[in-house]
CHARMM-style PDB file with segment names, atoms N, HN, CA, C and O in Angstrom:
ATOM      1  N   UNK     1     -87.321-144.360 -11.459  1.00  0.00      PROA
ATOM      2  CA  UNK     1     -87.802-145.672 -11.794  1.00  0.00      PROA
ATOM      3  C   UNK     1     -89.312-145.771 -11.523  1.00  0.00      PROA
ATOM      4  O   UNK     1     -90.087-146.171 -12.391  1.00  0.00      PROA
ATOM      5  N   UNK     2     -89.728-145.377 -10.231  1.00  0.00      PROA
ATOM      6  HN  UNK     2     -89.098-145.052  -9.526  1.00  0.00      PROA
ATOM      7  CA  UNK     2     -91.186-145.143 -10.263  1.00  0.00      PROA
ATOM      8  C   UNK     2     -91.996-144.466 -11.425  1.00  0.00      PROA
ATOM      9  O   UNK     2     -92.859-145.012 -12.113  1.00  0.00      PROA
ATOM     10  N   UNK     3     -91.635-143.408 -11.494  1.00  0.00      PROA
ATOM     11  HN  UNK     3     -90.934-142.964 -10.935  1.00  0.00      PROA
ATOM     12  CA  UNK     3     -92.436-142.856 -13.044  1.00  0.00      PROA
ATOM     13  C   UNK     3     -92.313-144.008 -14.514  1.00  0.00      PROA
ATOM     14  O   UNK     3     -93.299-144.430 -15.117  1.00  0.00      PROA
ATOM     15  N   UNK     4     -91.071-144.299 -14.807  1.00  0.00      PROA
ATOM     16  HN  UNK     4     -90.270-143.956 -14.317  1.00  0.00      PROA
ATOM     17  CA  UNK     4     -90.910-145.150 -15.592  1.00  0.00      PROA
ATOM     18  C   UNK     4     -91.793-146.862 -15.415  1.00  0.00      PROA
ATOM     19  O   UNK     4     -92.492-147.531 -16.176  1.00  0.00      PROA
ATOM     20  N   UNK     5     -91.634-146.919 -14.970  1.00  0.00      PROA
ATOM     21  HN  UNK     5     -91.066-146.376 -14.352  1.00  0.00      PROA
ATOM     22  CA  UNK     5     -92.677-148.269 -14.375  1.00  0.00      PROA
ATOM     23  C   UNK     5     -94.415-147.890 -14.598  1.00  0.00      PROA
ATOM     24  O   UNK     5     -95.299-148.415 -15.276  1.00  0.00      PROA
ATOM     25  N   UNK     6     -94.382-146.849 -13.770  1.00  0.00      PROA
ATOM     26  HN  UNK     6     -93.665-146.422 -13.220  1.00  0.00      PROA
ATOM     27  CA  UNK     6     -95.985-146.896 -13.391  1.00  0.00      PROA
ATOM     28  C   UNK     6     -96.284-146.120 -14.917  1.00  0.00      PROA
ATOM     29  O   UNK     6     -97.501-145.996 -15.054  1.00  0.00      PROA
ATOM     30  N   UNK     7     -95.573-145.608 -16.011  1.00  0.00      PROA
ATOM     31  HN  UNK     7     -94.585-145.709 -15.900  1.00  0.00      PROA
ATOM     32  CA  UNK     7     -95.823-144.855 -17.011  1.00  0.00      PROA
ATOM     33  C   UNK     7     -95.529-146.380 -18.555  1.00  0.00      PROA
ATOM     34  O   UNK     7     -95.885-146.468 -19.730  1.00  0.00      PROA
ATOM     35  N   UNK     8     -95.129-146.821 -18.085  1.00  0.00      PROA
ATOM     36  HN  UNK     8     -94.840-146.749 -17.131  1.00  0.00      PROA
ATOM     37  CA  UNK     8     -94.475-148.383 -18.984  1.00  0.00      PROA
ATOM     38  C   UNK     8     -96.491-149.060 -19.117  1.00  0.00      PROA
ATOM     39  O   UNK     8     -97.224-149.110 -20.104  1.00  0.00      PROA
ATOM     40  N   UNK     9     -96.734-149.429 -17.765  1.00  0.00      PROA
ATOM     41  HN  UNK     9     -96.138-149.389 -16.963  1.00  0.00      PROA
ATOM     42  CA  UNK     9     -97.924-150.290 -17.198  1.00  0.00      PROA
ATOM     43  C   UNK     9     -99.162-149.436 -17.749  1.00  0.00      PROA
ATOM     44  O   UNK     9    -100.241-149.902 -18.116  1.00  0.00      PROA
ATOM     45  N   UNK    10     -98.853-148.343 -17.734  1.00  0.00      PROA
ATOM     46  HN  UNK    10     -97.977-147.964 -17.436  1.00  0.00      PROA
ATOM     47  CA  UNK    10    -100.609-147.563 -18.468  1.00  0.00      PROA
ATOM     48  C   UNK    10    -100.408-147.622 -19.876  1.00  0.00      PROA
ATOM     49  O   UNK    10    -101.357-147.730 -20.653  1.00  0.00      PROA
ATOM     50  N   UNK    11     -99.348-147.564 -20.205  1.00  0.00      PROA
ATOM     51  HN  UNK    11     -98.578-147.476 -19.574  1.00  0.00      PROA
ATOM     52  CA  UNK    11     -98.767-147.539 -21.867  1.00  0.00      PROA
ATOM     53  C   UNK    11     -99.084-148.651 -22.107  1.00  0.00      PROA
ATOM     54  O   UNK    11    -100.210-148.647 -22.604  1.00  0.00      PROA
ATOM     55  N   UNK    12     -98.567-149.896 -21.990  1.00  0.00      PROA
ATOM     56  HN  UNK    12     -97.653-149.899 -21.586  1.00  0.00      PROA
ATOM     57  CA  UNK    12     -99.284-151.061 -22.142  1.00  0.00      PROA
ATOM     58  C   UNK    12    -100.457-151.298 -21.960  1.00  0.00      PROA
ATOM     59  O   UNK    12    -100.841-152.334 -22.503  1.00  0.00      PROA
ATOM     60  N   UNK    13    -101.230-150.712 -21.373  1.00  0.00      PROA
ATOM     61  HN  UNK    13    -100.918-149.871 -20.932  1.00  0.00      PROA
ATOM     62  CA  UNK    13    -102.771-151.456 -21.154  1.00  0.00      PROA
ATOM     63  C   UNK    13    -103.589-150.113 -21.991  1.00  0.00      PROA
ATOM     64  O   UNK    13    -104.792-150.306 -22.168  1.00  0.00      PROA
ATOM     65  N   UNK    14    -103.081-148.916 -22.457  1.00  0.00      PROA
ATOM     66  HN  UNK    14    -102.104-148.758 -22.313  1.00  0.00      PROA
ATOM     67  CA  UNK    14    -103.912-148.064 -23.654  1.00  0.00      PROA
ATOM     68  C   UNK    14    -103.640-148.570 -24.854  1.00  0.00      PROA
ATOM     69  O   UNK    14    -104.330-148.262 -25.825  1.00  0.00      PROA
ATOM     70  N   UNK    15    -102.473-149.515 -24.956  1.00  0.00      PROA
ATOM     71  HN  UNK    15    -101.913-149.765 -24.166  1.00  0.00      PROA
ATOM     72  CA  UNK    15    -102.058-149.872 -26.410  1.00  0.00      PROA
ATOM     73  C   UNK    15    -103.004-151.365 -26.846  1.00  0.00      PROA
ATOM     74  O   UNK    15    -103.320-151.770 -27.965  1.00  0.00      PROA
ATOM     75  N   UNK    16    -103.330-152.049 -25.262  1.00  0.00      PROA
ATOM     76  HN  UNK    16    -103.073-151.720 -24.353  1.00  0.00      PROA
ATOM     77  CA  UNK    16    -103.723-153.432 -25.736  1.00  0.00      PROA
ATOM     78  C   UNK    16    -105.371-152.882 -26.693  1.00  0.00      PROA
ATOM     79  O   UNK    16    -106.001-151.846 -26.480  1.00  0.00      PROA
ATOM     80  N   UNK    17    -105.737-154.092 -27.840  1.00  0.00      PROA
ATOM     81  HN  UNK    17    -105.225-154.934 -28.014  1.00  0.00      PROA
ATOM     82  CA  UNK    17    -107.019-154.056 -28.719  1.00  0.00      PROA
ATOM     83  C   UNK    17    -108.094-153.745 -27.824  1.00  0.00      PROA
ATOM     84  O   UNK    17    -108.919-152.835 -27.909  1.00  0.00      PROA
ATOM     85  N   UNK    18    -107.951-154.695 -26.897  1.00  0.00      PROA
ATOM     86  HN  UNK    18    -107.280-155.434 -26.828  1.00  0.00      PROA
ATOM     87  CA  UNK    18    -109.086-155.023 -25.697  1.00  0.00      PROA
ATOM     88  C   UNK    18    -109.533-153.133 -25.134  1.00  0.00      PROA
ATOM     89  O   UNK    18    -110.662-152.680 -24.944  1.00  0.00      PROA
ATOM     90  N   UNK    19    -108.265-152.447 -25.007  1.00  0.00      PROA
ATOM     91  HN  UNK    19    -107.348-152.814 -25.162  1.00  0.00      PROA
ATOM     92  CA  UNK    19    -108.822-151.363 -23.984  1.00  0.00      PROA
ATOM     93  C   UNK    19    -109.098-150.006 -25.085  1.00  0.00      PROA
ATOM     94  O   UNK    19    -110.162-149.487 -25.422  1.00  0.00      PROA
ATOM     95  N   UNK    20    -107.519-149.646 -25.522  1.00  0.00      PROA
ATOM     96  HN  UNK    20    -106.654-150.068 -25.249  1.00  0.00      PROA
ATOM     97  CA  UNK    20    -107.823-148.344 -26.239  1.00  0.00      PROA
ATOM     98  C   UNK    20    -107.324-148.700 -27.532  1.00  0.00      PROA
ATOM     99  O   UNK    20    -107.958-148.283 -28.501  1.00  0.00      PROA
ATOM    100  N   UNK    21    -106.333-149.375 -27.716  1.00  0.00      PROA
ATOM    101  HN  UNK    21    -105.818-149.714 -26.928  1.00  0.00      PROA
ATOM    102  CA  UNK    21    -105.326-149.732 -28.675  1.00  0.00      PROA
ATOM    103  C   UNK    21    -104.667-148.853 -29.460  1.00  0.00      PROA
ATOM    104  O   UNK    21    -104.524-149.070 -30.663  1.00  0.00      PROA
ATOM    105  N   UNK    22    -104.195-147.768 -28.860  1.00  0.00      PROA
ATOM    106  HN  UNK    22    -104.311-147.592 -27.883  1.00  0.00      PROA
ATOM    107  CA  UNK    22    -102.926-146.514 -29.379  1.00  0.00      PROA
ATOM    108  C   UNK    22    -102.516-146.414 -28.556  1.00  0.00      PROA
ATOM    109  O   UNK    22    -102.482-147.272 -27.673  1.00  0.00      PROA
ATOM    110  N   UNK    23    -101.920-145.046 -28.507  1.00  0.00      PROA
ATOM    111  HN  UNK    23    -101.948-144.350 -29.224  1.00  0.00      PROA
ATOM    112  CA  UNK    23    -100.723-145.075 -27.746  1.00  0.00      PROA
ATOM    113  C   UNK    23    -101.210-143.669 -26.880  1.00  0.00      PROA
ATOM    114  O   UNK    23    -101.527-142.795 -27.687  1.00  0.00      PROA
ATOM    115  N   UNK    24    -101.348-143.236 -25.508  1.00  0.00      PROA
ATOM    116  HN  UNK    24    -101.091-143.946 -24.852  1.00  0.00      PROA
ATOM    117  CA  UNK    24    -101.989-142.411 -25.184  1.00  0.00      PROA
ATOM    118  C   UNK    24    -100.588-140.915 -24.458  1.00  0.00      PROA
ATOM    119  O   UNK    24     -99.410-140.647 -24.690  1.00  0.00      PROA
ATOM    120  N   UNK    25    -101.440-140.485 -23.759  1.00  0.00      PROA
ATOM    121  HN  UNK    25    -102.398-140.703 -23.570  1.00  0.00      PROA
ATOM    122  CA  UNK    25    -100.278-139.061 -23.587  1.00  0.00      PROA
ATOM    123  C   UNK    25    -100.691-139.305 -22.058  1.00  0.00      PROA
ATOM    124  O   UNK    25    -101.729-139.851 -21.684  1.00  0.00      PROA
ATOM    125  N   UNK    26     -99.617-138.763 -21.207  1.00  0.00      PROA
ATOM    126  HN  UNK    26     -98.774-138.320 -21.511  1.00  0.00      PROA
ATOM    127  CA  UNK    26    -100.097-138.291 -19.565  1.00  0.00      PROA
ATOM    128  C   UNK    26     -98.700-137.218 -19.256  1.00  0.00      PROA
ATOM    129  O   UNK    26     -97.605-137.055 -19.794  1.00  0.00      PROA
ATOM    130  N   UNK    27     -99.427-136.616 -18.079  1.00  0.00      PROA
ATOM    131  HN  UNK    27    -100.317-136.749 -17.641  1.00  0.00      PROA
ATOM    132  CA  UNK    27     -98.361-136.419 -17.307  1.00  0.00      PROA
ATOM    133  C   UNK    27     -98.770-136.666 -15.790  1.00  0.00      PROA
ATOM    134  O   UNK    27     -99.906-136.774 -15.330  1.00  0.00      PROA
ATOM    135  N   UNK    28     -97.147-136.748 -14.920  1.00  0.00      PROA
ATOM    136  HN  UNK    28     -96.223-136.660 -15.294  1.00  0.00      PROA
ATOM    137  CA  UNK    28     -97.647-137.499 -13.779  1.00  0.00      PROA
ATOM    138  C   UNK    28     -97.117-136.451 -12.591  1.00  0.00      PROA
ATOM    139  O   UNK    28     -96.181-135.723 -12.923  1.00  0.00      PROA
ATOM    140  N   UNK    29     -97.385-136.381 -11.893  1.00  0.00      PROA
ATOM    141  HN  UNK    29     -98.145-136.972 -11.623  1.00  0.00      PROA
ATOM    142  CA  UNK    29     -96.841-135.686 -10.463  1.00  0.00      PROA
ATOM    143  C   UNK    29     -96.506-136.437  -9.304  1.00  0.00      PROA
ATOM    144  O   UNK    29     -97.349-137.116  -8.718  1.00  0.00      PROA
ATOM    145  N   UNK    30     -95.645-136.376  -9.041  1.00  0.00      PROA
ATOM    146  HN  UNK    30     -94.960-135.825  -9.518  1.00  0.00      PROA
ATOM    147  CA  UNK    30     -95.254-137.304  -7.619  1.00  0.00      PROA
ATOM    148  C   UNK    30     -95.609-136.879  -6.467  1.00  0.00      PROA
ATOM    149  O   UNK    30     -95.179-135.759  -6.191  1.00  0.00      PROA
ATOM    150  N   UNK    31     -96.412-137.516  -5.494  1.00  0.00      PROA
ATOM    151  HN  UNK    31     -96.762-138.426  -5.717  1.00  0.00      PROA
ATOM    152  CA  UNK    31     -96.866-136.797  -4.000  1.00  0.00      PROA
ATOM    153  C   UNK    31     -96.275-138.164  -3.162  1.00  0.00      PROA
ATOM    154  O   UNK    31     -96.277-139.380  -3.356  1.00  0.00      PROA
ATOM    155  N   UNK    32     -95.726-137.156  -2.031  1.00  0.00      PROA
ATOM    156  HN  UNK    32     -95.724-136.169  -1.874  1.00  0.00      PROA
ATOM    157  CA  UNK    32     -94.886-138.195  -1.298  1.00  0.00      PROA
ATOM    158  C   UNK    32     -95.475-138.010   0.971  1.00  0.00      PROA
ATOM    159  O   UNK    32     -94.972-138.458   2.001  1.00  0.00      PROA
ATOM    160  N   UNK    33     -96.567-137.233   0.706  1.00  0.00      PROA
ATOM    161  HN  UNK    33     -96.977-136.870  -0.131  1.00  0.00      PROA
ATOM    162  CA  UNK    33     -96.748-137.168   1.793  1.00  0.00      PROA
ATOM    163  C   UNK    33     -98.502-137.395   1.788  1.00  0.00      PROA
ATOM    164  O   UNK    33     -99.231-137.230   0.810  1.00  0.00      PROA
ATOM    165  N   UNK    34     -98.967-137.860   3.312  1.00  0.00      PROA
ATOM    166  HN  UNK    34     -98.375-137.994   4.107  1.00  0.00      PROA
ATOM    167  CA  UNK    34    -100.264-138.060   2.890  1.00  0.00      PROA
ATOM    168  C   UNK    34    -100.843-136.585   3.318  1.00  0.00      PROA
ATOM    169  O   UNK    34    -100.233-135.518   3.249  1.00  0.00      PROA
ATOM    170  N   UNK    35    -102.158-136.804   3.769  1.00  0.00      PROA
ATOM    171  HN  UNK    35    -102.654-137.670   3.824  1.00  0.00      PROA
ATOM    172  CA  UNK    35    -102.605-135.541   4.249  1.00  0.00      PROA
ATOM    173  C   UNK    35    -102.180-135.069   5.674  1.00  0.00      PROA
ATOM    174  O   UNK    35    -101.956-133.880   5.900  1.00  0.00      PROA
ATOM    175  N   UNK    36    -102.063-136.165   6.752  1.00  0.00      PROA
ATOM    176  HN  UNK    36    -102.245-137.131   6.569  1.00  0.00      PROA
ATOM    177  CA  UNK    36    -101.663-135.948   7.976  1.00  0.00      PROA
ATOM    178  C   UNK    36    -100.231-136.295   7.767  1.00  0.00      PROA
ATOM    179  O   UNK    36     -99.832-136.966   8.718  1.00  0.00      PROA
ATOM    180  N   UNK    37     -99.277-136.076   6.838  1.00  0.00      PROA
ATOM    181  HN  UNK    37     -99.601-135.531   6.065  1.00  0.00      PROA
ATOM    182  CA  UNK    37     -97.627-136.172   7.072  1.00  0.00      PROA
ATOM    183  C   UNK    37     -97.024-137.446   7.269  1.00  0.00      PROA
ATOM    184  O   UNK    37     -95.999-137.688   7.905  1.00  0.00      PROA
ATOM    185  N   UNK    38     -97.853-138.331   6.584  1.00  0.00      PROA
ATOM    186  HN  UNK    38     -98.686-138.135   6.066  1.00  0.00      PROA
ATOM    187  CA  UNK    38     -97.751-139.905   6.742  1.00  0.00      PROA
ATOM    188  C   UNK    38     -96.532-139.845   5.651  1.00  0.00      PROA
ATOM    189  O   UNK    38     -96.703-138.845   4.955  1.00  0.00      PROA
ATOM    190  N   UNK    39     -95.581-140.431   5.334  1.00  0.00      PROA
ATOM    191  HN  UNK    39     -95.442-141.244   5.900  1.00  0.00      PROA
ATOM    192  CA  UNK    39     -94.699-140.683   4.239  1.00  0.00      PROA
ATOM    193  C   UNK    39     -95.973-141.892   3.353  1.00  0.00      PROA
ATOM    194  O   UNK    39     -96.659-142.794   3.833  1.00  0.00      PROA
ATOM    195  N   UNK    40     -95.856-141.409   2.019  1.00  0.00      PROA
ATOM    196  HN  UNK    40     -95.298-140.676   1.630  1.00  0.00      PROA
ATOM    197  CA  UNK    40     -96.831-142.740   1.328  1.00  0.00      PROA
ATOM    198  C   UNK    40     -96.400-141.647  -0.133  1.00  0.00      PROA
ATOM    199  O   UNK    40     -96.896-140.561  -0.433  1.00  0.00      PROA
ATOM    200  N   UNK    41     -95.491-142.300  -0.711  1.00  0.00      PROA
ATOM    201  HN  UNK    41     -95.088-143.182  -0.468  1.00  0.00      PROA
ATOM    202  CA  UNK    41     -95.025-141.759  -1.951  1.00  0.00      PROA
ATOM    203  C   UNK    41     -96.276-142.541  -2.949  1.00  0.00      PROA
ATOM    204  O   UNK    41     -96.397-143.745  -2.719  1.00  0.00      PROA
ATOM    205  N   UNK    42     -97.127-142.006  -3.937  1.00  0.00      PROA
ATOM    206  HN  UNK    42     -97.028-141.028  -4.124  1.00  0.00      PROA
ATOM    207  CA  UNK    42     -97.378-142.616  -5.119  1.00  0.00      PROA
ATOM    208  C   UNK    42     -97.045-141.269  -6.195  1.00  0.00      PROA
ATOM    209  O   UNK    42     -96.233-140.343  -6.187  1.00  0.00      PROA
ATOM    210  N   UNK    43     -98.172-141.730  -7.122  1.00  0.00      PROA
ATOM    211  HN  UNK    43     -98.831-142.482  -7.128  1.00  0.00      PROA
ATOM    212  CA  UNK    43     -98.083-140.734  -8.730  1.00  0.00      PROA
ATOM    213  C   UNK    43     -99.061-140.745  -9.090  1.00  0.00      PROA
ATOM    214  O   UNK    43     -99.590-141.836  -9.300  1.00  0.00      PROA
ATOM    215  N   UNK    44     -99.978-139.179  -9.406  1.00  0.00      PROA
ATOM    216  HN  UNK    44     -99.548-138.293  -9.235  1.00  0.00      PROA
ATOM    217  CA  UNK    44    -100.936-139.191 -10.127  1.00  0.00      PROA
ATOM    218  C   UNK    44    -101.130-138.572 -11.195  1.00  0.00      PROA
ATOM    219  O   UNK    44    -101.045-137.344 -11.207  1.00  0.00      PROA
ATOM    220  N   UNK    45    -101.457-139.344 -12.410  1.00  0.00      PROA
ATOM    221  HN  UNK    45    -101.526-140.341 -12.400  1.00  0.00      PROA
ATOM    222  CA  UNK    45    -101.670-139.155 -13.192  1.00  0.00      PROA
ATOM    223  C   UNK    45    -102.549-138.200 -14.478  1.00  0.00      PROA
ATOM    224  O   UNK    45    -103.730-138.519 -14.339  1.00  0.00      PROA
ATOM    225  N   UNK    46    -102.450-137.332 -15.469  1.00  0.00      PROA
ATOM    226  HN  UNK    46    -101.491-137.073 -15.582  1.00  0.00      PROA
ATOM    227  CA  UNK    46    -104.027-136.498 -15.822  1.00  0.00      PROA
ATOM    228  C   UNK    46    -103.389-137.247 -17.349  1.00  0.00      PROA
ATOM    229  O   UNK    46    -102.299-137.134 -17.910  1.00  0.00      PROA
ATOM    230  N   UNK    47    -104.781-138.129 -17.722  1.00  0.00      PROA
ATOM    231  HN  UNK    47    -105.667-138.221 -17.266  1.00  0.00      PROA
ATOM    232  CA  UNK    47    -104.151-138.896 -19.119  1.00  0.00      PROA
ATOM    233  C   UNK    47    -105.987-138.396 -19.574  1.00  0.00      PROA
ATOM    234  O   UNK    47    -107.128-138.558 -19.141  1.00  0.00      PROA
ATOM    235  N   UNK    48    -105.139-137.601 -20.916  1.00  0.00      PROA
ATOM    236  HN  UNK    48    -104.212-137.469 -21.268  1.00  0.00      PROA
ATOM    237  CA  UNK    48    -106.575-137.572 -22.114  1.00  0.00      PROA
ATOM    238  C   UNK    48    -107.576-138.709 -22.083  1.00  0.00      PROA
ATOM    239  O   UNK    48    -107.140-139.800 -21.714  1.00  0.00      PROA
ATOM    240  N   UNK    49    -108.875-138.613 -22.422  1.00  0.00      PROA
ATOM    241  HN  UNK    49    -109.230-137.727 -22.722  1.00  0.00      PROA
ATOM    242  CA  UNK    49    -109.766-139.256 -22.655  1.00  0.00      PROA
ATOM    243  C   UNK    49    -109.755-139.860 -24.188  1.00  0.00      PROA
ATOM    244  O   UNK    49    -110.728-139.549 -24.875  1.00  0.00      PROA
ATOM    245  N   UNK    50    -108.867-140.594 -24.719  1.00  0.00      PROA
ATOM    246  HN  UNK    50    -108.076-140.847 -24.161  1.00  0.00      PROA
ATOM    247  CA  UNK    50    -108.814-141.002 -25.508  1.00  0.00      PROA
ATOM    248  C   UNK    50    -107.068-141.526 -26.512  1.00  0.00      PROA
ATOM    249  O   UNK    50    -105.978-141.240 -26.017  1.00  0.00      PROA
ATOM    250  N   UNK    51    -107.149-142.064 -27.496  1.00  0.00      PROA
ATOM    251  HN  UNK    51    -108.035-142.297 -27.898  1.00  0.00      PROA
ATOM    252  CA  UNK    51    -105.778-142.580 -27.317  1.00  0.00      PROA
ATOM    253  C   UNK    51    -105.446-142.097 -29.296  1.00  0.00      PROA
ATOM    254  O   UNK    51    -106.427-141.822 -29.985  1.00  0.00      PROA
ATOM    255  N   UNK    52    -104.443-142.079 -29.735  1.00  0.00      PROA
ATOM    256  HN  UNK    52    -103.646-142.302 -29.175  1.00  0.00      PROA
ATOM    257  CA  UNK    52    -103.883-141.769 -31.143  1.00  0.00      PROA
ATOM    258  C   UNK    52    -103.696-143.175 -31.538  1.00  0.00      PROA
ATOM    259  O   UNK    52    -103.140-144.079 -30.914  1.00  0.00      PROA
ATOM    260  N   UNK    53    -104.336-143.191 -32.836  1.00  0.00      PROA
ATOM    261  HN  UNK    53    -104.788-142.457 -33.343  1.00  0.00      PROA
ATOM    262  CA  UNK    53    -103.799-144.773 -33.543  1.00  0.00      PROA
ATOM    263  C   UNK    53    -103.437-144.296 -34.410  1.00  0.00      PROA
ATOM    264  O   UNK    53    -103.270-143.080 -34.498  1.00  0.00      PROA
ATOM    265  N   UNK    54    -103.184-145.228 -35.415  1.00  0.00      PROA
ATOM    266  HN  UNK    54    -103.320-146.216 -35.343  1.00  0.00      PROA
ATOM    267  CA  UNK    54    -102.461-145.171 -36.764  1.00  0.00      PROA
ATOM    268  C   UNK    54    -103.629-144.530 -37.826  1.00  0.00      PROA
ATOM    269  O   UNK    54    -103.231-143.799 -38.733  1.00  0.00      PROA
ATOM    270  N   UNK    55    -104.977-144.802 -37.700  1.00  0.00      PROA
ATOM    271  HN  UNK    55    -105.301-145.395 -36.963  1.00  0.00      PROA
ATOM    272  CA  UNK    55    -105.650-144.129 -38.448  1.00  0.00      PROA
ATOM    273  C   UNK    55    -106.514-142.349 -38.072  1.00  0.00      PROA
ATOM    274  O   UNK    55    -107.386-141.758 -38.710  1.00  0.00      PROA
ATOM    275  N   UNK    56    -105.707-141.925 -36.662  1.00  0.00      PROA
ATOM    276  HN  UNK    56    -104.999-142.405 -36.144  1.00  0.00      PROA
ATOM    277  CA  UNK    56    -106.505-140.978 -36.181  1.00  0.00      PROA
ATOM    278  C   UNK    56    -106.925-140.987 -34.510  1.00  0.00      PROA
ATOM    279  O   UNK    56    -106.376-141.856 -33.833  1.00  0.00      PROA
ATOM    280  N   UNK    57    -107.533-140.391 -34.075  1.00  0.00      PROA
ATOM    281  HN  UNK    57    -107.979-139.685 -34.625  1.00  0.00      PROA
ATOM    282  CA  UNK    57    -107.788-140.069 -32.623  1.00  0.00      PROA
ATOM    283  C   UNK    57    -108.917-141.008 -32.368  1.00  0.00      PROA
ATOM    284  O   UNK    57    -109.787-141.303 -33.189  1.00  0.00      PROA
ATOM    285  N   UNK    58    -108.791-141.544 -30.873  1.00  0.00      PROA
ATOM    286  HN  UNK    58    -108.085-141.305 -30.207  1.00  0.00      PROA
ATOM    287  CA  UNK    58    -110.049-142.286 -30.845  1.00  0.00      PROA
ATOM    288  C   UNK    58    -110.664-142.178 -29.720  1.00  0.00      PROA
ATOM    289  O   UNK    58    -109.884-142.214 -28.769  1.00  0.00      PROA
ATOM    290  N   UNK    59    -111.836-142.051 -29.421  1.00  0.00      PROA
ATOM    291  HN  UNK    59    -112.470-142.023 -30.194  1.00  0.00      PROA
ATOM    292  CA  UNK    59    -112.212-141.225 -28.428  1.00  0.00      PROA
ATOM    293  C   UNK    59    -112.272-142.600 -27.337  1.00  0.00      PROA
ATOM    294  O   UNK    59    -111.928-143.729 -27.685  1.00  0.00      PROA
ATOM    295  N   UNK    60    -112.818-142.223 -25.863  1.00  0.00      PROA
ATOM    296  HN  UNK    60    -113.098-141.306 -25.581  1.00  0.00      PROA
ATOM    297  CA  UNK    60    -113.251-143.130 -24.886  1.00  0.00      PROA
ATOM    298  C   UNK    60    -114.181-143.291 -24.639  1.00  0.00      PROA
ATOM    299  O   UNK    60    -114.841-142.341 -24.218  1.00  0.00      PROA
ATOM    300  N   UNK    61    -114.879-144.832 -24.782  1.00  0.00      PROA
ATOM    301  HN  UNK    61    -114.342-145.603 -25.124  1.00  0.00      PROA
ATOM    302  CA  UNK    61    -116.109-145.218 -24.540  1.00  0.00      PROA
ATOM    303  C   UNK    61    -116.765-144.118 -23.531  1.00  0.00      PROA
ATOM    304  O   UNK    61    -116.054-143.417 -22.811  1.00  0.00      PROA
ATOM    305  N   UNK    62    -117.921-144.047 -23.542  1.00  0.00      PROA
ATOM    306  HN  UNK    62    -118.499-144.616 -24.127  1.00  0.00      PROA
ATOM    307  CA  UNK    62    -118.317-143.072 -21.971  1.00  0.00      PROA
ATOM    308  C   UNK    62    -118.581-144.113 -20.764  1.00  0.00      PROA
ATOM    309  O   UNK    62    -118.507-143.853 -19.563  1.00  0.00      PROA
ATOM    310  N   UNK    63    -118.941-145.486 -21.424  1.00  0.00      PROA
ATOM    311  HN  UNK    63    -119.001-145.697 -22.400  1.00  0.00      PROA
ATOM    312  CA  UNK    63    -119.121-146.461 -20.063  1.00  0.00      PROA
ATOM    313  C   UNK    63    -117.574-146.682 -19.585  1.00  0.00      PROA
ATOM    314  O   UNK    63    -117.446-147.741 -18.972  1.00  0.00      PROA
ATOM    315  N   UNK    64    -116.279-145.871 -19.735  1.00  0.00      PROA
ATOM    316  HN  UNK    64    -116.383-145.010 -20.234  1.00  0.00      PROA
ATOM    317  CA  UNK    64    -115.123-146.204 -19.250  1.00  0.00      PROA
ATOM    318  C   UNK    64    -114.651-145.018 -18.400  1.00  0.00      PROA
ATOM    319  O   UNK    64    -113.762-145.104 -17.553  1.00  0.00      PROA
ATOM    320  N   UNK    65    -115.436-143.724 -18.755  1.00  0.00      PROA
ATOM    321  HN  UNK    65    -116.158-143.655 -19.444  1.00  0.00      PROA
ATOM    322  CA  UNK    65    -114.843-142.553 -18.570  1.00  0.00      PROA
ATOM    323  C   UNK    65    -115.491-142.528 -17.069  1.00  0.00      PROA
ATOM    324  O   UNK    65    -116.432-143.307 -16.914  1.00  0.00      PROA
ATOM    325  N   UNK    66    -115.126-141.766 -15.990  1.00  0.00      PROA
ATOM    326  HN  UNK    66    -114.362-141.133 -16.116  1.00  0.00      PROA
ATOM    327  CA  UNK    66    -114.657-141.376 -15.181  1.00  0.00      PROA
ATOM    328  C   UNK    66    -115.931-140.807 -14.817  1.00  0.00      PROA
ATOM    329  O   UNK    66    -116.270-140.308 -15.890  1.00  0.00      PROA
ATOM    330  N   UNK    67    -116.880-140.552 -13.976  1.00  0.00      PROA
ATOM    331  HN  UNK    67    -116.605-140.958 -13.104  1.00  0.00      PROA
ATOM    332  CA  UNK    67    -117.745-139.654 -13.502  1.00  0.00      PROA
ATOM    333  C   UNK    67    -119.221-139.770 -14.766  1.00  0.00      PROA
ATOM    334  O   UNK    67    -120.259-139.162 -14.504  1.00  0.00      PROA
ATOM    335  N   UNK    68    -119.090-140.660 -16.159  1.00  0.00      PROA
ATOM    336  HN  UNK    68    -118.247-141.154 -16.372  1.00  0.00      PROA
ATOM    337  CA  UNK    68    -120.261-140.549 -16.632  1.00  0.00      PROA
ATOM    338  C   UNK    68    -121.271-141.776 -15.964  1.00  0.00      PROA
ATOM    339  OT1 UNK    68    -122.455-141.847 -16.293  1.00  0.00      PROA
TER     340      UNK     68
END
């Protein structure tokens, strides 16, 4: 249910006009321990820089991307 949820919520917000508006790809990995053996389950994600619409690939602004 965690993957499904937290994979539902990025799907929705690459599909809205406002952000990417297609439909994008990821995959996710589950880490359930911290660095010092803390229990702290999340999911991280590696999602393309850009999303598939109906007319073709569309790239990501660079003022959105990550490190530009």
């Amino acid at each position: 249910m965690f993957f499904r949820v937290s994979a539902a919520a990025l799907h929705t917000f690459a599909a809205a006009p406002r952000h990417l508006g297609g439909q994008i790809g990821m995959t996710g990995v589950l880490q359930t321990w911290t660095r010092d053996l803390r229990y702290h389950p999340h999911i991280h994600y590696l999602v393309p820089a850009g999303a598939l619409t109906s007319t073709g690939w569309i790239r990501l602004k660079s003022r959105h991307a990550v490190g530009a």
